[in-house]
C-alpha positions in Angstrom: -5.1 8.4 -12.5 -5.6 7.0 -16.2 -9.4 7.1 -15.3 -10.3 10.3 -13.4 -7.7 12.4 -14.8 -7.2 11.3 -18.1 -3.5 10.9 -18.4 -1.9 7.3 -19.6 0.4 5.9 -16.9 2.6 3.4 -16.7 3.6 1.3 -13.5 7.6 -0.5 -13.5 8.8 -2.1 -10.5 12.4 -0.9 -10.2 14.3 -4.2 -11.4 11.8 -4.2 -14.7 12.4 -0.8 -15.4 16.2 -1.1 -15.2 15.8 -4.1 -17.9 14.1 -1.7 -20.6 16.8 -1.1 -23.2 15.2 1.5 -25.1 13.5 4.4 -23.0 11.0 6.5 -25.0 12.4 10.0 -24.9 10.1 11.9 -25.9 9.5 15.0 -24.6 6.1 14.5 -23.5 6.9 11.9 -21.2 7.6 12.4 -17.6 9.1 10.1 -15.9 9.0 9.7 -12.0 10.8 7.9 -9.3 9.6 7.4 -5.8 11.8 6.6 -2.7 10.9 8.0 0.6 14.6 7.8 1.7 16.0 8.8 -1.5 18.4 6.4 -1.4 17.3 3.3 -3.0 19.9 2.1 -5.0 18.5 0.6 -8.2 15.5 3.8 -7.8 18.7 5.8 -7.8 20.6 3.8 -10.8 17.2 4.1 -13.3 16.7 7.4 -12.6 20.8 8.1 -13.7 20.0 5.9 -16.6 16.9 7.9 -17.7 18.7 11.4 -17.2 21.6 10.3 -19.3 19.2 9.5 -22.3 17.8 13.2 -21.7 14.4 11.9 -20.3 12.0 14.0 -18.1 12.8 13.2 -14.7 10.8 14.0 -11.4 11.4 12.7 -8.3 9.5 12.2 -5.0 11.3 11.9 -2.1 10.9 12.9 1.7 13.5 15.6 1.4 15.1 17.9 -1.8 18.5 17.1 -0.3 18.6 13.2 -0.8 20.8 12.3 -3.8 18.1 10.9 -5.7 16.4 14.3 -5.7 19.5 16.1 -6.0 20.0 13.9 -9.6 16.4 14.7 -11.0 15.0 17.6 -13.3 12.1 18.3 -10.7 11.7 17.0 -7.5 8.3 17.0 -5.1 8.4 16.6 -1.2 6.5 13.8 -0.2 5.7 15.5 2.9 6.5 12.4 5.5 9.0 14.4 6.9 11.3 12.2 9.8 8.7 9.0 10.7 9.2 7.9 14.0 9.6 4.1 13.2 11.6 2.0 10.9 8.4 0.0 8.9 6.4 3.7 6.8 3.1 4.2 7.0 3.0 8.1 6.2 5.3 8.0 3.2 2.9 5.0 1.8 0.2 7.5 2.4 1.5 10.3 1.2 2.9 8.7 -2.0 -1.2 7.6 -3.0 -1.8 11.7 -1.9 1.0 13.2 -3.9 0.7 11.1 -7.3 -3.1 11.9 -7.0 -2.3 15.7 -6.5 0.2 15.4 -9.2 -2.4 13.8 -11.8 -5.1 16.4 -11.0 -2.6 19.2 -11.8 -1.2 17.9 -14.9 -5.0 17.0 -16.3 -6.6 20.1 -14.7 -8.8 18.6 -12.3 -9.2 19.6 -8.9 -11.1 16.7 -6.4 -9.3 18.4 -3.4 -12.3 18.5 -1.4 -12.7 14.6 -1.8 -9.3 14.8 0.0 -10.7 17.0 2.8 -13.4 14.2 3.3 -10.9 11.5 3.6 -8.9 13.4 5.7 -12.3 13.9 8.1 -12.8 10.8 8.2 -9.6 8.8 9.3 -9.8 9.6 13.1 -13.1 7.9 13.0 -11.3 4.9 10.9 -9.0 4.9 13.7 -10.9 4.9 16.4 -13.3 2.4 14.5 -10.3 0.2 14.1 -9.2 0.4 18.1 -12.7 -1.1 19.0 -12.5 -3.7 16.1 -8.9 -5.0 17.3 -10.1 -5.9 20.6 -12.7 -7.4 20.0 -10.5 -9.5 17.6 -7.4 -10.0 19.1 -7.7 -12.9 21.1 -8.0 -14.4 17.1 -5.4 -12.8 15.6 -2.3 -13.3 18.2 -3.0 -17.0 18.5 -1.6 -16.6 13.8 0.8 -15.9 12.6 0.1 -16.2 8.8 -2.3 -14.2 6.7 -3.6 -14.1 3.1 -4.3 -10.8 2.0 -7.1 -10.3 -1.3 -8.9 -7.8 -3.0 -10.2 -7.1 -6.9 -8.6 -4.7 -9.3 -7.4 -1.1 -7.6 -8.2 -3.3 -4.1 -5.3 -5.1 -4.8 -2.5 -2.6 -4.5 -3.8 -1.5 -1.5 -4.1 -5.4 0.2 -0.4 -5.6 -1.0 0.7 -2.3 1.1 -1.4 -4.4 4.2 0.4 -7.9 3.6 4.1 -5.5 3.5 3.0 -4.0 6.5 2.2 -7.1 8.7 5.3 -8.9 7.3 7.7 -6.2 8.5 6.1 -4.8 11.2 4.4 -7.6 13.9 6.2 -9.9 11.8 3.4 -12.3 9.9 4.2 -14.7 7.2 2.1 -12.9 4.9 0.7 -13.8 1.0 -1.6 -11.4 -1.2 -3.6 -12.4 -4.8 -5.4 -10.7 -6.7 -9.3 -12.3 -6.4 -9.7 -13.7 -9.6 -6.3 -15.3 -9.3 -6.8 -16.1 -5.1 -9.8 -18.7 -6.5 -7.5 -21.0 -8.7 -4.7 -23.2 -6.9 -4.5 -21.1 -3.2 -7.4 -22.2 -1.7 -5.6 -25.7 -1.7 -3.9 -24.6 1.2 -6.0 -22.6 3.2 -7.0 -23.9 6.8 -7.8 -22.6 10.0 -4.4 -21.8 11.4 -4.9 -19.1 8.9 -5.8 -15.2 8.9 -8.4 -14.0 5.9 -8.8 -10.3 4.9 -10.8 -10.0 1.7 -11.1 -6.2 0.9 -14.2 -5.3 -0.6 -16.0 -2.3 -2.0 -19.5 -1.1 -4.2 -18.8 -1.4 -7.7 -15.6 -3.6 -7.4 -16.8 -6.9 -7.8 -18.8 -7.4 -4.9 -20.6 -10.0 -4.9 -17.7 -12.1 -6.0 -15.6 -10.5 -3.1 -18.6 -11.3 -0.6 -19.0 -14.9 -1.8 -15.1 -15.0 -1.1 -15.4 -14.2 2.2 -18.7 -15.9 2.9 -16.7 -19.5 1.4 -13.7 -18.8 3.7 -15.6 -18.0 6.9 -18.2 -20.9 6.1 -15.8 -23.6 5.4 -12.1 -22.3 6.4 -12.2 -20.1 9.5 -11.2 -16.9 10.3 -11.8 -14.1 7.6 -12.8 -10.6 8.0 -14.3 -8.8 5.0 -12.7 -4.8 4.9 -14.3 -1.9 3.4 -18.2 -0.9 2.2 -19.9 -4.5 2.8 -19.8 -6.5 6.0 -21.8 -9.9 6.5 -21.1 -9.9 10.4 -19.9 -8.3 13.3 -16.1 -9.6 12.4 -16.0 -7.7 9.8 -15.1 -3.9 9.8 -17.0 -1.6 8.1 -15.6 1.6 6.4 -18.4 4.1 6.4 -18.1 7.0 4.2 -16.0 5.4 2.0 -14.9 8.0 -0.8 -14.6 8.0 -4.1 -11.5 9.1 -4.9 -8.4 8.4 -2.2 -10.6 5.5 -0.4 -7.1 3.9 -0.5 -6.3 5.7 2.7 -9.2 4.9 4.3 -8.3 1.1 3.8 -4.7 1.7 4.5 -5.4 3.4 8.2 -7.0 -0.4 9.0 -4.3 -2.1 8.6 -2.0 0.2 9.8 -3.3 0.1 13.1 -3.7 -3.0 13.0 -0.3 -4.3 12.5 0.7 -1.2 15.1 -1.2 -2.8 17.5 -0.6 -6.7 16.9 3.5 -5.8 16.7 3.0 -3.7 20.1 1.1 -6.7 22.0 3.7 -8.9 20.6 6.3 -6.6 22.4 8.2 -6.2 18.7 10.3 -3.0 19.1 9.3 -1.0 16.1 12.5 1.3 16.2 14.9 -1.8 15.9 15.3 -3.8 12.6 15.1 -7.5 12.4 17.8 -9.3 10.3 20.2 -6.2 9.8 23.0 -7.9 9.0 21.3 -8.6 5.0 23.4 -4.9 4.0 26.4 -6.9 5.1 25.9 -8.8 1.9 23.0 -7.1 -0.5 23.2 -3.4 -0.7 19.8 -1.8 -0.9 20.7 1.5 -0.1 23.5 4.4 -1.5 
């Protein structure tokens, strides 16, 4: 957002935010909390905090009525709507849609029609995916543990993957950032292990190909995502856009942990380990 639209943004995980003594005011400053369910609690205590100092407030949320919505100045509709299962995959998606939407219209831009392409393109993804998993999945349900890793703005998105195979098949899941994935983890890496390495042109490449070329020589099982592929494990995302390529990555590994929870006969409408709100509260 800072580099296409040309707005400065900054990024708090809720429990960092909620340490900041001093909030900057100003009135140029917007200041935005997401929660699908509207109902996160500390998501719901910062964004009190930040209305009580007179801060701009805008929420997203997947309905106007939650009470996190309810308490902000201006409020946008994620557009998830009801999801069908416990473990979100359309409110991740239509967060990285709606702040990108939100920074085009505040800067004046308008890359809607790299949208459309994206949108063209994920039945293909899917479809793409479907083939890839069978191929693979003799390899995949015989782990249970997987390291996720990508460079720079890859790295968000291989920490949405790692969430999503943690909650939903469930893996034991880790994700690092490349530069850091090269110093200290590698001492523990053997073949009982799963590799993704998420690559793409222009985001170091070549060291994110040399990654996966080290893991799959000497280690075992890694599959290179995105752009680049050096075999036939690997899965190639054609058409990969410039803007909102995030979704194409996402849709992989979506499916993929879809698929590896249902062959695993996990339930994906029941939780696991409910009785945590007996003693944390996470929710109003």
């Amino acid at each position: 957002m800072e580099k296409e639209c040309g707005l400065k943004v900054k990024l708090f995980y809720p429990n960092v935010f909620n340490k900041i003594e001093n909030l900057e005011t100003d009135k140029d400053k917007l200041y935005i909390f997401i929660s699908q369910s509207g109902t996160t609690k500390l998501v719901y205590e910062n964004l009190i905090k930040a209305k009580k100092l007179g801060c701009n407030t805008l929420s997203i949320t997947s309905s106007k009525e939650t009470p996190i919505s309810k308490e902000s100045m201006y409020f946008i509709d994620m557009g998830c709507k009801n999801e069908e299962y416990r473990y979100r995959t359309i409110g991740f998606s239509m967060t990285v849609v709606v702040c990108w939407l939100l920074g085009m219209y505040l800067s004046s831009k308008n890359n809607c029609n790299e949208l459309f392409k994206v949108a063209d393109s994920l039945s293909k993804i899917i479809d793409d995916t479907l083939e890839w998993y069978q191929n693979n999945k003799f390899e995949l349900m015989k782990r249970n543990i997987a390291f996720f890793t990508g460079a720079n703005s890859l790295w968000p998105i291989s920490s949405e993957a790692d969430i999503k195979f943690m909650e939903m098949i469930p893996y034991i899941t880790k994700t690092y950032e490349l530069e850091e994935f090269m110093h200290g983890p590698q001492n523990v890496f053997d073949n009982s292990h799963i590799f993704f390495v998420l690559v793409k042109s222009g985001v170091d490449t070549e060291k994110s190909i040399a990654m996966a070329k080290f893991l799959k020589s000497e280690i075992g099982n890694c599959y290179l995502i995105g752009n680049e592929v050096i075999d036939k494990k690997d899965f190639n995302i054609e058409n990969c856009c410039g803007l909102f390529y995030e979704l194409q990555y996402i849709c992989f590994f979506q499916v993929v942990a879809f698929m590896l929870a249902n062959d695993r006969g996990r339930d994906l409408k029941v939780g696991l380990n409910t009785s945590i709100s007996k003693y944390l509260q996470k929710s109003l």
